[in-house]
C-alpha positions, 0 to 999 in steps of 0.5 A: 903713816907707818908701815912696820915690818917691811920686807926690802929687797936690800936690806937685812931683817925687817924694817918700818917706812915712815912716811911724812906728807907724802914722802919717805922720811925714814926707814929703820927697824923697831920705830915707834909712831903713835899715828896710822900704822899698816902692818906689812906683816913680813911681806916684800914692800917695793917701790911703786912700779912705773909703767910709760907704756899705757894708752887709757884711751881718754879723751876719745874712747873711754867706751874702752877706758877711762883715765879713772878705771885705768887707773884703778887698774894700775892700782889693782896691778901694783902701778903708782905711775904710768905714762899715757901714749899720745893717740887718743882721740883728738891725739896728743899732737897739740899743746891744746890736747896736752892741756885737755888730757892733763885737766882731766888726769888731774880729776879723775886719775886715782895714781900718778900719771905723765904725758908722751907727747905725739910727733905727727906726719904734718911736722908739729916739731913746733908744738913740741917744743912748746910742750911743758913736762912732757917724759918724750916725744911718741915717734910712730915708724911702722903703724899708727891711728890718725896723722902720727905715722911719719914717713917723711925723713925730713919731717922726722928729722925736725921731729927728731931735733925738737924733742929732748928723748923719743920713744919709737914704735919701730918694728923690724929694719925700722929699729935700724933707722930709729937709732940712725936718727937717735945718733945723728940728732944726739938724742935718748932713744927709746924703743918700745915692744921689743919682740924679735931676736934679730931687732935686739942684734941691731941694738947690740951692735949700735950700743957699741958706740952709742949708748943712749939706747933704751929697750922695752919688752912687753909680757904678752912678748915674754908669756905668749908666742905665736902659736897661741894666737887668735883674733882676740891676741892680735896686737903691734907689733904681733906675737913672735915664735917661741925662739924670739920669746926665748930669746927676750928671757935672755936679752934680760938675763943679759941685762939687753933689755932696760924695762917692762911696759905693758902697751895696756891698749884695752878694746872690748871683747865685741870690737876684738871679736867683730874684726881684727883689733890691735892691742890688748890690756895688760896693766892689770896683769903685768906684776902677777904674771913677772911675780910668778916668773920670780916665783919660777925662777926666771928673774930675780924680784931685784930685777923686777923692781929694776926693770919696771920702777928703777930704770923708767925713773931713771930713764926719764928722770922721773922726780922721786920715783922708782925707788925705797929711800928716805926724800922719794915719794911714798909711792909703795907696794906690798906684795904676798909672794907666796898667794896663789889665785886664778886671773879672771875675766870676770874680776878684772876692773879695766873698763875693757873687762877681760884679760888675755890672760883669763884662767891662768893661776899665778904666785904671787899677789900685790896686797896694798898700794899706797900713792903719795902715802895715801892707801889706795888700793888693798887686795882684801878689802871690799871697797878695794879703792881709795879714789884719791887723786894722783899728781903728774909727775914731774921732770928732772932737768 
């Protein structure tokens, strides 16, 4: 396939993207091809954006979530991998349970996938040592489902020793305790949902002498705040005051926080509204919202592609992701900056069937996604979705 006049965010003029058995072979302008040809029209084309920050709730809970109507979520939101947590039910805390969630990524996921796996309360440092092509190893320090909050330091620091990089929910004086392990295990930490001003202080002052520290932000972080809560936006950690919102927009001005995920954790509106449900879905929703902060002005779509394609892929040494070059994998994105439209509850294709974000007009619209060259997804079609599989990433090093 072709796809002529692409609009590159580093590159003058308009180019062409040739793409040859699922991966990039060329970009230039004025190529001529004499196969299939998607015409950009002029429009941003990014690389696909990585999310490593999802739970799609299969096995276990698919009356939330499927691995497949995730999928098509990520798709419909611009994301060509995502990485799925580890507390699924039975959770990723086995080799067996890998093997089983993989098996069923493999039929069923319409984009590209990936695996955290799940350090657990009754030490399976073993486990994951033995897990294949995992992207890290899922800590939880504050709150977690089933046997995966560990609050035993000697459990968590085998944990700690087996795995190659970890990422942590760590809330509070827990983030300080999180890096105090990172530094004397030697490991990649990872810290996921950054939400208070105070927790980025600890990472500042560690970053110091120990550089090997990752933050994440989520949007529901960055486009509400505590005032706005109900009991349908409950999530962990909670939402914040406007001042740590506030301060979230400059810590990535600042260039403090190193990637968007989206925590996507989809419950019905029934089991929200019944009782206090944490998390709520996002993946849909994540690039019209930062779309349309570009649109305002609030971050630069360089820093978009950056924070949610570039840095995950680097940061996880994510084998031909996460960026536009001739030998990445044709994973590709083209978006209408100047698309105006109203998110819905209604138009919304994660099973879960509602957003947060229900009524808010946005600018800015992903049109098509393509996964290992394939279109899968385009915005104005009435089919919408190409339901060819997606492949599991694969590790670097």
């Amino acid at each position: 396939m072709l796809i002529k006049n692409c609009k590159l965010i580093d590159r003058e003029g308009l180019v062409d993207i040739l793409i040859q058995e699922g991966k990039i072979a060329k970009i230039e302008a004025g190529m001529e091809y004499s196969g299939e040809i998607l015409d950009a029209q002029g429009k941003d084309v990014l690389p696909g954006m990585i999310d490593v920050h999802t739970h799609m709730r299969e096995p276990g809970m698919t009356h939330k979530e499927t691995i497949e109507t995730g999928s098509m979520a990520c798709a419909k939101g611009g994301v060509t991998t995502y990485i799925d947590m580890p507390n699924t039910n039975p959770a990723t805390i086995t080799v067996e349970a890998l093997e089983e969630k993989r098996r069923l990524s493999e039929e069923k996921s319409i984009v590209n996938f990936g695996f955290n796996f799940g350090g657990s309360l009754d030490n399976n440092s073993d486990e994951i040592r033995r897990a294949q092509n995992i992207v890290a190893t899922k800590v939880f320090l504050n709150i977690s489902t089933g046997k995966m909050l560990i609050e035993n330091d000697e459990v968590l620091g085998e944990i700690f020793e087996a795995s190659e990089k970890v990422m942590v929910h760590a809330e509070g004086e827990m983030v300080q305790k999180a890096i105090d392990f990172a530094r004397k295990y030697n490991k990649k930490l990872y810290l996921c949902h950054i939400s208070q001003e105070s927790e980025l202080e600890l990472v500042r002052e560690a970053r110091k002498d120990y550089k090997e520290i990752y933050v994440e932000v989520t949007p529901h972080h960055l486009f509400l705040n505590l005032e706005e809560q109900t009991q349908r936006l409950r999530m962990k950690p909670e939402l914040k005051p406007q001042t740590d919102v506030d301060a979230m927009w400059r810590a990535i001005e600042e260039g403090m926080i190193d990637t968007l995920g989206t925590d996507h954790a989809p419950h019905t509106l029934e089991e929200k509204d019944a009782k206090v449900t944490f998390g709520i879905p996002g993946i849909e929703t994540a690039m019209p919202l930062m779309l349309d902060a570009v649109n305002e002005g609030r971050l630069t779509l360089a820093k978009l592609v950056e924070m949610y394609s570039t840095k995950p892929a680097e940061i996880f040494n994510l084998k031909g992701k996460g960026r536009l070059e001739a030998g990445y994998d044709a994973d590709i994105i083209i978006v209408d900056m100047e698309r105006r439209y109203t998110l819905k509850n209604e138009e919304i294709v994660s099973r879960c069937g509602w957003t947060p974000f229900d009524g808010r007009e946005v600018k800015g619209r992903v049109e098509t996604t393509v996964v290992n060259g394939n279109v899968i997804y385009s915005a104005d079609n009435e089919d919408k979705f190409n339901k060819i599989n997606g492949r599991e990433v694969k590790i670097n090093g």
